[in-house]
C-alpha distance (Angstrom), angle and dihedral (degrees) to the residues before:
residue distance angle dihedral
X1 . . .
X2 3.67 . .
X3 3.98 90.2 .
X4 3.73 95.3 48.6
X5 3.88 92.7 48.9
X6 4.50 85.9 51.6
X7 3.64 87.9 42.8
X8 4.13 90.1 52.6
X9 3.75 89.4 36.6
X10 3.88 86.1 50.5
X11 4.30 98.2 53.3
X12 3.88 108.4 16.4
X13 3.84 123.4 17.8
X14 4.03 124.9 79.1
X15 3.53 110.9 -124.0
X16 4.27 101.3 -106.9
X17 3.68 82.3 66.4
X18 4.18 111.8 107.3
X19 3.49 123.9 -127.6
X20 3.85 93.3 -129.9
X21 4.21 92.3 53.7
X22 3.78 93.2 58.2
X23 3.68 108.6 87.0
X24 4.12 86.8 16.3
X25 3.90 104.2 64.4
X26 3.68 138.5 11.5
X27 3.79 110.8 -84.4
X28 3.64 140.1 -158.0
X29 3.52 124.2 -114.4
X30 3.73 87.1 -147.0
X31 3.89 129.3 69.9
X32 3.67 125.7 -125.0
X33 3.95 82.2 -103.7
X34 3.99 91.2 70.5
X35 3.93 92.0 -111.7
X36 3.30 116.0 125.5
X37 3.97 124.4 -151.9
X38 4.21 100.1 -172.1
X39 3.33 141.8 23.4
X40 4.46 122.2 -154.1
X41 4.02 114.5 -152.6
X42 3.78 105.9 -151.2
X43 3.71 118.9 -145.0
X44 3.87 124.5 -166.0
X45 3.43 146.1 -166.0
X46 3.82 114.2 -112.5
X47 3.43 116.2 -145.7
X48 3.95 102.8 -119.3
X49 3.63 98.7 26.4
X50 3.62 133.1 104.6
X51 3.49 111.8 -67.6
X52 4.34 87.6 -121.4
X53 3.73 90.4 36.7
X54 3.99 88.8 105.9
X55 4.11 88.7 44.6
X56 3.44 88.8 49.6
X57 3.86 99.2 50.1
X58 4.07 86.5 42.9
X59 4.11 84.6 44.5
X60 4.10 83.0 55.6
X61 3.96 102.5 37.0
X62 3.92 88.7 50.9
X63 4.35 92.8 53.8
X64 3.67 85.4 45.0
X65 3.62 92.8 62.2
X66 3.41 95.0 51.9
X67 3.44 100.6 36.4
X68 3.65 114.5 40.7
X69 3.65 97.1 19.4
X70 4.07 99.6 34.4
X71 3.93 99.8 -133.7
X72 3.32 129.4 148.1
X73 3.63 118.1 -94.9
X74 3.42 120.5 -84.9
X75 3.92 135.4 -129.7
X76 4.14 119.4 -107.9
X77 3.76 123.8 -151.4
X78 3.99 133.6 170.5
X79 3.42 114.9 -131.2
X80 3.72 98.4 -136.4
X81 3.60 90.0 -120.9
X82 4.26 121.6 61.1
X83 3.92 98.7 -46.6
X84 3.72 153.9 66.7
X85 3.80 127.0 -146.4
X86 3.82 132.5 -155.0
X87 4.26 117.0 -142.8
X88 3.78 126.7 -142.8
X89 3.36 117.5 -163.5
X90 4.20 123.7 -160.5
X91 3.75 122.6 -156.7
X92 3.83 87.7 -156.1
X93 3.40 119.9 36.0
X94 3.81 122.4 -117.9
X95 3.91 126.6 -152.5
X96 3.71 108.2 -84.0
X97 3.76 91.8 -119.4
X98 4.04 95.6 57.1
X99 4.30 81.7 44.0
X100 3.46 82.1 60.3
X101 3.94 102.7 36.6
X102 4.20 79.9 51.2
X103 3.46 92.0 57.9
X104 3.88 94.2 50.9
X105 3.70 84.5 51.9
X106 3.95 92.9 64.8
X107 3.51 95.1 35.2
X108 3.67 95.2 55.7
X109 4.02 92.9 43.1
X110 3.79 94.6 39.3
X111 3.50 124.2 9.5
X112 3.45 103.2 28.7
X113 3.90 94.0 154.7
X114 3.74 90.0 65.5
X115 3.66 119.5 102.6
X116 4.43 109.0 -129.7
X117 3.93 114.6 -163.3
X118 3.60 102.8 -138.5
X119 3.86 88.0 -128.5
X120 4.13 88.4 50.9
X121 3.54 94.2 127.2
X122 4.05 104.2 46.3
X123 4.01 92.1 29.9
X124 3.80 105.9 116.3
X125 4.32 112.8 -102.9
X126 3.75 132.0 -161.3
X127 3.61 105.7 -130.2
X128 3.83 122.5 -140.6
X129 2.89 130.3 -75.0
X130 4.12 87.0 60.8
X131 3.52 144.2 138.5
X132 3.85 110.5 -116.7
X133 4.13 95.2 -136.1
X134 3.89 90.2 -143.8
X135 3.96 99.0 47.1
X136 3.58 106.5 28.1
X137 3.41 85.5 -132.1
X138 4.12 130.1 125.6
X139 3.36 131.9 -115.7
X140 3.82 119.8 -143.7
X141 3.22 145.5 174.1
X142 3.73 111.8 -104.0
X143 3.88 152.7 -162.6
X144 3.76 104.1 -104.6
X145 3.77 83.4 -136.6
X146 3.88 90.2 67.4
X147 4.21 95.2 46.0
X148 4.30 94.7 92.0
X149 3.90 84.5 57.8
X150 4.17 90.0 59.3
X151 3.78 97.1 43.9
X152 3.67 90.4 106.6
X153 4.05 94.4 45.9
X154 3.78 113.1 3.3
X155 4.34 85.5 -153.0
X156 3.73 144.0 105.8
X157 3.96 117.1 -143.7
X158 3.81 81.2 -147.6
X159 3.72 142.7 58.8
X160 3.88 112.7 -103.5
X161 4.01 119.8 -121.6
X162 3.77 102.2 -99.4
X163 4.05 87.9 -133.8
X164 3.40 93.7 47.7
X165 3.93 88.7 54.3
X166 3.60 90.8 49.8
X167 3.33 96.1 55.0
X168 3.94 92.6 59.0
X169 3.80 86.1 66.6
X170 3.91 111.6 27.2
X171 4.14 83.1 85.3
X172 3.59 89.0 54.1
X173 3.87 122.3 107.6
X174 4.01 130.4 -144.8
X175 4.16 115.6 -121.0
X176 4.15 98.9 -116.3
X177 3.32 123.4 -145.6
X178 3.58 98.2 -93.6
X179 3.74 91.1 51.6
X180 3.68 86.5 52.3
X181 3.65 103.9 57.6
X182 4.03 93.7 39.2
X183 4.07 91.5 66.2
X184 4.05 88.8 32.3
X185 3.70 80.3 62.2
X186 3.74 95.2 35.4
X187 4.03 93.1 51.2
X188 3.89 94.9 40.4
X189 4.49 106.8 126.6
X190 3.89 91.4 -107.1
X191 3.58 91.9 59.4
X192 3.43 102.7 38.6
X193 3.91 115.9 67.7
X194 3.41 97.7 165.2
X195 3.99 151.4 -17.3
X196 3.65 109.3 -38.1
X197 3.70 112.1 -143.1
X198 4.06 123.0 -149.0
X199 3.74 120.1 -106.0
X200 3.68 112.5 -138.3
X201 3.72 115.9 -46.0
X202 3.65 129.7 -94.0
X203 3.63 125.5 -154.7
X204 3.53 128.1 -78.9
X205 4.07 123.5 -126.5
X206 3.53 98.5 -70.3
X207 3.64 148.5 75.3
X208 3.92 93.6 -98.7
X209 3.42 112.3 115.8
X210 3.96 115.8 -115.5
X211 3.63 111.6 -115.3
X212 3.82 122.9 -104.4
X213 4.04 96.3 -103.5
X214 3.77 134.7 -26.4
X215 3.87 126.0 54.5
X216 3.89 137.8 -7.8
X217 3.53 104.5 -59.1
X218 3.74 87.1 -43.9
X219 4.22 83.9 147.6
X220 3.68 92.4 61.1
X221 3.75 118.0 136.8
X222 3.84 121.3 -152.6
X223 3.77 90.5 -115.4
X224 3.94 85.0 61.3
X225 3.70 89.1 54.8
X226 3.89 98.8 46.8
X227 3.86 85.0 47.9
X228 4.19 92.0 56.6
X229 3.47 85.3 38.9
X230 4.36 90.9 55.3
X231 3.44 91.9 40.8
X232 3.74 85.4 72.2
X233 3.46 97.8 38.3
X234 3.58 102.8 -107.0
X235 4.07 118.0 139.6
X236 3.86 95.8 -140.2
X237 3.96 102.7 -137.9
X238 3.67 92.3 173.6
X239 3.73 98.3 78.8
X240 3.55 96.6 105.2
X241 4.10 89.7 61.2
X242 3.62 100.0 56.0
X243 3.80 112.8 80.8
């Protein structure tokens, strides 16, 4: 447990948060200084859509980063309930109102479907591993390569192994400053005229190979996530939960 709290410490949390609050309450992703350190991208099932419509748009949002904006990949959870979200992570932290501004940025270029409270980034979240109060169910932070298999019920009947959850996002890399500024610039109105789709995918922070075409490490196989999951020395006890 004590890894997963340094590893959420590490990407997400501002530093007046306390240890002992993390997994207990909902949290803001912004300090009581106004900075903000993170920054969660909700995506929802829509009633009438394809049942992978909202994998498909994460699946797409995530290569974009990468791709056309040249962050670091980010972290995927379910929500336990009917959604996944996407995690950015800042080395330095940003005023919460430019977090938020940044956010807008994306949403307009790339997700424009998507519904952003205008309080997203200093609005209290439950951080995985959680129960989802209406479900039962847990979120959890996941390989992408498992996120198809949840697009019916983004949940786990059981609690995730705390080391196996930290080991989804000790890979994982913070957005740095420069970073930062070149897609603020890139994702400014002038330069964006319209939705900017992803090129093809690169892999994500791992040692699982990127498919041969199609979405981020949509392909993967759970052998390929027990492998990246070895190959940091983690026994992965959650087989049994992933379909």
């Amino acid at each position: 447990m004590h890894k997963l709290i340094a590893e959420l410490m590490r990407l997400y949390l501002p530093a007046d948060v306390l240890p002992s609050d993390i997994l207990a309450l909902p949290v803001s992703l912004t300090g009581g200084d106004g900075q903000t350190r993170a920054m969660m991208i909700p995506f929802r099932k829509t009633k009438g859509a394809d049942s992978e419509a909202h994998w498909t748009k994460l699946c797409e949002v995530a290569n974009a980063l990468q791709t056309t904006l040249k962050l670091p990949a980010p972290a995927v959870s379910i929500s336990g309930g009917d959604a996944y979200y996407l995690w950015l992570s800042l080395a330095a932290p940003v005023p919460a109102e430019r977090a938020q501004a940044f956010l807008e940025r994306l949403r307009d270029a790339y997700f424009p479907e998507v519904e952003l409270a205008p309080d997203a980034v200093r609005a209290p979240v439950a951080l995985p591993p959680c129960l989802h109060p209406r479900t039962g169910k847990w979120a959890a932070f996941i390989h992408p390569g498992m996120g198809a298999s949840f697009a019916d019920e983004p949940g786990l009947d059981m609690q995730p192994p705390p080391n196996g959850q930290a080991g989804f996002l000790e890979g994982l890399e913070s957005i740095d400053a420069e970073q930062f500024e070149h897609a603020w610039r890139l994702l400014e109105p002038a330069a964006v005229s319209a939705p900017v789709h992803a090129p093809a995918p690169v892999p994500a922070a791992s040692s699982t190979p990127a498919p041969p075409a199609g979405l981020l490490l949509k392909d993967a196989t759970l052998e390929d996530i027990v492998r990246h999951l070895h190959a940091k020395n983690i026994e992965p006890t959650f087989r049994h939960l992933v379909a």
